[in-house]
GUMI-799170 format. One record per residue: x, y, z of N, C-alpha, C, O in turn. Coordinates in steps of 0.02 Angstrom, whole numbers, plus 50000, padded with zeros to 5 digits. Last residue first. Layout:
% residues N
XYZXYZXYZXYZ
...
***
This chain:
% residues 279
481264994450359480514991350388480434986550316479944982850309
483084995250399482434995350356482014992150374482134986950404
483525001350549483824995450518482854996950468482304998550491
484965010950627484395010950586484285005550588484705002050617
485845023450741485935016850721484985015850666484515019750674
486935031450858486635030850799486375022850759486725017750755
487705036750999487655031650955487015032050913486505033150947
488635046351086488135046851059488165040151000488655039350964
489835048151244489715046851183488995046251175488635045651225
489625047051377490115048351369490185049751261490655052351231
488365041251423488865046151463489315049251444489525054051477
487355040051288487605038651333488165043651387488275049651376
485955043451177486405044851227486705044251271486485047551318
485515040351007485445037051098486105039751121486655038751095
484445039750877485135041550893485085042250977484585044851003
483915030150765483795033450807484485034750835484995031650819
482405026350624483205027750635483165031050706482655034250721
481795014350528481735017550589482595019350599483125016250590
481275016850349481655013150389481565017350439481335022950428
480685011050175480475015250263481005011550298481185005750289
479895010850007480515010350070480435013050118480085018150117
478045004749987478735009950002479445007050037479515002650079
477594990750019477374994949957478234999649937478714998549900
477034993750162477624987250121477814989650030478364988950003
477165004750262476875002550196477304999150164477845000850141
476545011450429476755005950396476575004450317475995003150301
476115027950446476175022350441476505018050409476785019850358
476635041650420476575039150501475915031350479475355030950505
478535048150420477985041650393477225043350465477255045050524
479315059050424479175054450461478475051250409478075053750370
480815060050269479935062650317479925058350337480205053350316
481855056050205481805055350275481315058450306481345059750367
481695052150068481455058650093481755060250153481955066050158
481715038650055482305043749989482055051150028482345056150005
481265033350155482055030450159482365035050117482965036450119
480165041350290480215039350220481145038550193481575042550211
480575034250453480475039550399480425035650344480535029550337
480215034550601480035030550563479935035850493479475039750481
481415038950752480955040850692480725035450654481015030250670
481845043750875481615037550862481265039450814480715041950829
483285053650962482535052250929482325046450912482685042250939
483595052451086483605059751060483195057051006482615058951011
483675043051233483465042851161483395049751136483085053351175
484885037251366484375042251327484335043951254484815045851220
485795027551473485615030451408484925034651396484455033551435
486025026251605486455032851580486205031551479486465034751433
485135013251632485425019551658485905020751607486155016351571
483655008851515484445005951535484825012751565484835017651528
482635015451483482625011451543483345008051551483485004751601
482535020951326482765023651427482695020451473482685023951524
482345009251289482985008051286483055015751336483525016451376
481065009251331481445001551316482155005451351482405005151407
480405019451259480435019051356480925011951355481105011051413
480295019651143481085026351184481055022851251481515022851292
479715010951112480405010351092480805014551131481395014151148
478485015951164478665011351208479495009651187479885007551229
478485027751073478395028951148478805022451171479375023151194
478215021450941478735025550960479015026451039479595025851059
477125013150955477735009650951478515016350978479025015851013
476175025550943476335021950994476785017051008476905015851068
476245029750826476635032750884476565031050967476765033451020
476125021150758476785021450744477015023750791477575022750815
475015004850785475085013150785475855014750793476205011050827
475224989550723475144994450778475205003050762475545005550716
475694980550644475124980250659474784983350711474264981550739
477134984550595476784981350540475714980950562475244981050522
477834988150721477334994550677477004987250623476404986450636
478224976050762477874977750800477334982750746476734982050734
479694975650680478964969750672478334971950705477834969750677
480234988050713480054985950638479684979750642479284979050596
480464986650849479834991550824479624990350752479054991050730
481294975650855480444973350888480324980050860479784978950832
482374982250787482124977050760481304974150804480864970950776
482654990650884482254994150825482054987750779481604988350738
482924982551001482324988451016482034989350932481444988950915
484064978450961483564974350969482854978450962482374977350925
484784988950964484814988550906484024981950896483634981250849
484914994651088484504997451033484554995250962484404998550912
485314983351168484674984651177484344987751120483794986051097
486644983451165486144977351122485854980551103485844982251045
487344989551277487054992851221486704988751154486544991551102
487744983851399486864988651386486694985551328486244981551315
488994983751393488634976351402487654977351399487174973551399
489374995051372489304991551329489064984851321488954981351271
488765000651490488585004151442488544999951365488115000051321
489714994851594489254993651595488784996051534488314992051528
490994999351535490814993351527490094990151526489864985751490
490555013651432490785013351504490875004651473490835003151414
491145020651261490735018051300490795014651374491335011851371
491975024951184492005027851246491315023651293491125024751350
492255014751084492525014951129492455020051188492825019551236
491155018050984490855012951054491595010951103491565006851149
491565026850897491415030350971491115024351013490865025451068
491645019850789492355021850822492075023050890492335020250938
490615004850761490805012450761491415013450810491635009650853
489424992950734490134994850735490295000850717490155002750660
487974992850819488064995550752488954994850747489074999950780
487424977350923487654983850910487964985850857488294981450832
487094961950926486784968550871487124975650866487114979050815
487884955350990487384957151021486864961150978486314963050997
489124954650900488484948050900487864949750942487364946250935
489104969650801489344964150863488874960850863488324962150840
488904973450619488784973150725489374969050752489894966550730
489074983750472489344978150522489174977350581489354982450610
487544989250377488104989050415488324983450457487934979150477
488154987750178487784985850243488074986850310488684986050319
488135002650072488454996550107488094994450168487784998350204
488295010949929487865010550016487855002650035487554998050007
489125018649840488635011949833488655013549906489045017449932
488785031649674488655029649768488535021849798488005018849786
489835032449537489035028049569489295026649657489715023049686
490015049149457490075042849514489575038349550489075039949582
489525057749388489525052149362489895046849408490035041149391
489095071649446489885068149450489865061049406490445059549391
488235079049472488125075649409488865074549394489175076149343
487565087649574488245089549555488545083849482489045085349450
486755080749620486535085949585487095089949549487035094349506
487155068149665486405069249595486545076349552486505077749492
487735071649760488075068949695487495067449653487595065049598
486905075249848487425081649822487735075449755487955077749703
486175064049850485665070649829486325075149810486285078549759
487185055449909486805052949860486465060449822486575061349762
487265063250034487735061049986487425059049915487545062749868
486215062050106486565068750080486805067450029486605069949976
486085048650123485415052550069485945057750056486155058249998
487045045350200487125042850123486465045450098486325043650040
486745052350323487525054750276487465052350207487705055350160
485755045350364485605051250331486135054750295486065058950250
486485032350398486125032950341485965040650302486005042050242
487655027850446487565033250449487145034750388487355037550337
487575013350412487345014050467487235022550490486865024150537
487925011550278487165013150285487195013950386486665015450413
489455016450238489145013150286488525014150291488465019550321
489945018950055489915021250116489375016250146488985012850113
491165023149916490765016749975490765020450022491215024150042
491145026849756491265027849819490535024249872489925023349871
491775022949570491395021449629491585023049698492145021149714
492835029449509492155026349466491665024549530491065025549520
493355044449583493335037749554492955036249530492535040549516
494295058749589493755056249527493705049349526493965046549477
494885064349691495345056849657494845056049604495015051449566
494795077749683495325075649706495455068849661495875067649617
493335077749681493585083149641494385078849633494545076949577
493075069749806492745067249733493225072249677493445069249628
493415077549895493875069949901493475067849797493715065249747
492405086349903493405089449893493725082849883494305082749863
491255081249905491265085249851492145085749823492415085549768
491735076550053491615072450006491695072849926491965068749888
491685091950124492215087350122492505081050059493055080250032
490195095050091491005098050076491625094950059491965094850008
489545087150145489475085750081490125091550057490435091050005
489995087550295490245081150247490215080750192490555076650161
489695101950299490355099750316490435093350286490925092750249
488105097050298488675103850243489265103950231489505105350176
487935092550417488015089750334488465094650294489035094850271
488305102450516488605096750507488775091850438489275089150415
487355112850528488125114350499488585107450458488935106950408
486935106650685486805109550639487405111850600487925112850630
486375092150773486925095550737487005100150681487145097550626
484925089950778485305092250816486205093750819486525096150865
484475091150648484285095550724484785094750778484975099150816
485095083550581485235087150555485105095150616485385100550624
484785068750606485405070750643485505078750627485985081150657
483175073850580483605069250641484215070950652484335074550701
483125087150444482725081850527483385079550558483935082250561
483805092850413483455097750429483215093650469483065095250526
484225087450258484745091550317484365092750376484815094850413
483215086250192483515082250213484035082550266484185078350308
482505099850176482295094550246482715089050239482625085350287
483785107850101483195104950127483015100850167483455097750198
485035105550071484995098750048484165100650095483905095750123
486045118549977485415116350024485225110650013485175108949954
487755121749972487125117049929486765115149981486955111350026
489185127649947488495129449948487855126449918487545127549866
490535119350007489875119749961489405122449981489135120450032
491685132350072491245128650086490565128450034490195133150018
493425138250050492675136950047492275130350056492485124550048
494595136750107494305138150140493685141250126493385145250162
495525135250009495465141450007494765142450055494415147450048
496155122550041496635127650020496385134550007496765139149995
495665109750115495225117650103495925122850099496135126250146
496425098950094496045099650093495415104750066494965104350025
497685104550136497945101650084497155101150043497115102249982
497395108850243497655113950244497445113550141497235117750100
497235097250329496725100950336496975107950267496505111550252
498265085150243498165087550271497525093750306497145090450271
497775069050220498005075150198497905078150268497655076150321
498375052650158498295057850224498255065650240498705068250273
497805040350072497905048450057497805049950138497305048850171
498245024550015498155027550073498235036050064498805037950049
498125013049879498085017849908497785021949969497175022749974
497674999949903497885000249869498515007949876499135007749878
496814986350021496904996049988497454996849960497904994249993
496684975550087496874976950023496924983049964497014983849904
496604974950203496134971250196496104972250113495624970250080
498134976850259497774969950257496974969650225496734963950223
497924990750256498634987150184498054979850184497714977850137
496954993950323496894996350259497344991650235497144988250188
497684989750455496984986750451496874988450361496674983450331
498854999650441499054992250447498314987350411498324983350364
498085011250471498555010350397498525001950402498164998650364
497785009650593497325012150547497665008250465497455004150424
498925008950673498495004450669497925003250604497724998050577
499455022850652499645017150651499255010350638499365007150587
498145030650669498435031350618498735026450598498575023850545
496885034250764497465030050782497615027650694497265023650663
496205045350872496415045250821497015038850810497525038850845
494195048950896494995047150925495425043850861495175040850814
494055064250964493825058550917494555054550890495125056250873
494275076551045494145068851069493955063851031493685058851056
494075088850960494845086350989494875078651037495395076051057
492675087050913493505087850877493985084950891494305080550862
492145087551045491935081150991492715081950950493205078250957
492435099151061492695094251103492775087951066493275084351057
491815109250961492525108050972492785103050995493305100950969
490215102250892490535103550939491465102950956491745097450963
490115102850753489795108250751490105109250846490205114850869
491065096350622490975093950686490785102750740491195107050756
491485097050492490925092350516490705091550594490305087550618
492745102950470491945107350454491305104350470490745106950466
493625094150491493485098350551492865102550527492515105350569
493695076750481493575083750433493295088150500492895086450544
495045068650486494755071250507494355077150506494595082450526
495455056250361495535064750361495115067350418494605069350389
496025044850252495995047050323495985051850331496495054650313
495575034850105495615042550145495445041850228494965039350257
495795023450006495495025150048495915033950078496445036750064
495595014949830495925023649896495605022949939495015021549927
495755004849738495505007049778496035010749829496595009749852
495704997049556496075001449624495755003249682495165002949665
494744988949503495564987849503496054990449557496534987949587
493484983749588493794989049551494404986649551494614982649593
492774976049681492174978749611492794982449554492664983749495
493384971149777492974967549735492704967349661492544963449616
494074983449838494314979649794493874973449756494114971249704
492494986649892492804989449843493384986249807493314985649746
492564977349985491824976349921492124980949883492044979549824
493574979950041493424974550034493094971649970493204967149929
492974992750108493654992250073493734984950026494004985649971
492094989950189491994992350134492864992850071493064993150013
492724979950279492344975850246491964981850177491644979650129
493434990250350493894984350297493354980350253493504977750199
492424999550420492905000450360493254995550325493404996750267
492004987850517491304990050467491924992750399491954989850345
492934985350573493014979550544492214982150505491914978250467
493644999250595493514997050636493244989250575493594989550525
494825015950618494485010850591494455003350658494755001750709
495365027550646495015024950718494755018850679494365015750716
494545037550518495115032650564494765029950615494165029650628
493825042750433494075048050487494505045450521494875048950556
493565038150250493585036350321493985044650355494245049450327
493235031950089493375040850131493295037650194492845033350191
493395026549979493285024450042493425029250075494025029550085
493365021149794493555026449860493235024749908492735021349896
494005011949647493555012949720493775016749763494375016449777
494315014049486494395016849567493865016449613493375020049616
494545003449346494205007349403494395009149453494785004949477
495455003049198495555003349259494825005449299494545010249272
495375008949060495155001349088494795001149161494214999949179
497365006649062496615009949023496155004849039496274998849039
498045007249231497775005749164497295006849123496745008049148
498675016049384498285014749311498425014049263498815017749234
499925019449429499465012749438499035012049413498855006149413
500505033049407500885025649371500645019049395500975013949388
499405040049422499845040649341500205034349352500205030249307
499305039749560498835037749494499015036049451498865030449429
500615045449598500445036049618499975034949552500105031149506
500265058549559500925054849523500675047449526500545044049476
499035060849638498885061149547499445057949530499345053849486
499755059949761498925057549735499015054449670499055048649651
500505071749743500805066549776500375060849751500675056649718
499495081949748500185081949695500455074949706500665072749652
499225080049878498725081549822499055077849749498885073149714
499765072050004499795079349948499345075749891499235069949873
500025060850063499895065750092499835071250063499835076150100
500325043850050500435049950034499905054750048499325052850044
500825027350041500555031350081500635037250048501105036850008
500195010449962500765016649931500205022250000499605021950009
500424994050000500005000050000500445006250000500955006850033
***
């Protein structure tokens, strides 16, 4: 696996690992990887000749400072998990290397921005469809992978690359657990012990609300889903939605017919967890 850190640096490796022919898979990551990133890396060497991945902590994404300077960073390790699961290319840029002139896309993504994770982080999309827009401009691949477990990141995504008519195909990937169900993510390391021997709960929780709504009121499934998983100490539910899957409007019934999925985001002591799974 070839490492580099410049822009300029990027395009040379390109020039002498492509063939006519050739595809690029991209994998944009923040680090801290975890066995959800090797298994997109994975499906990308599957589909393509080449594949990039990206380590970049994007600082326009993160609407709280702390969150910034506590997301945790492990580079060494990071690289090692990328060579083994067969990346090709590794880009480390820099912030600088990134936003060389320190604009930001201007692109309203509307109520897609605007519900669940979008209330309560505000700024936030904007910062990833920024970021993403600067990694797409950068390596131009034929295909970029991302984790359905940050689902509303892959509508953004999907809607700024509609509209921006990159000819890149978005693929949306399944997400990885633990055997208990939990979503695989960097931040289930801050989780307490007791927190992580909890944290099943929400992933079980949204799988009984997705069989449960099929023959019940939505907002009443809603209620008893938040009281489930507030009932485990130090967590708390910030939302529990049942949305439309290309809109993210709340639904407010069950339709086999449509795509729909329940998405929710839960609060622990120390960290925030996210997680979906389709109706």
């Amino acid at each position: 696996m070839i490492v580099v850190e410049k822009v300029s640096e990027l395009r040379e490796v390109l020039g002498m690992l492509l063939h006519s022919g050739d595809s690029i898979g991209f994998v944009p990551t923040m680090g801290a990887l975890h066995r959800g990133h090797t298994s997109l890396i994975k499906q990308a060497k599957s589909e393509n000749q080449i594949v990039i991945s990206s380590i970049f902590v994007n600082p326009t994404q993160f609407n709280d400072k702390n969150d910034l300077l506590n997301y945790p960073r492990t580079p060494e390790s990071d690289a090692i998990m990328l060579s083994d699961a067969g990346c090709d290319v590794l880009f480390i840029p820099s912030v600088e290397e990134i936003y060389p002139d320190d604009k930001m896309l201007e692109m309203d993504f509307g109520s897609l921005e605007r519900v669940m994770e979008g209330s309560f982080r505000p700024g936030h999309f904007k910062g990833v469809a920024t970021v993403v827009s600067r990694f797409f401009e950068i390596i131009n691949p034929d295909k970029a992978y991302f984790g359905e477990k940050d689902f509303q990141q892959l509508a953004i995504i999907n809607e700024m690359n509609r509209r921006l008519k990159t000819g890149i195909v978005i693929v949306g990937c399944e997400t990885l657990r633990e055997p208990d169900g939990l979503a695989l993510s960097s931040r289930n390391i801050h989780l307490t012990e007791e927190e992580r021997a909890s944290a099943g709960i929400i992933n079980s929780t949204l799988r009984w609300a997705a069989e449960k709504v099929r023959n019940a009121n939505i907002e009443e499934v809603k209620k008893e889903a938040a009281a489930r998983i507030n009932a485990v100490p130090g967590f708390k539910v910030q939302y529990f939605e049942f949305v439309d899957s290309t809109t993210l409007q709340s639904i407010n019934k069950y339709d086999s017919q449509h795509s729909q999925r329940i998405c929710t985001a839960v609060l622990t002591s120390k960290t925030r967890l996210i997680d979906n799974v389709p109706l």
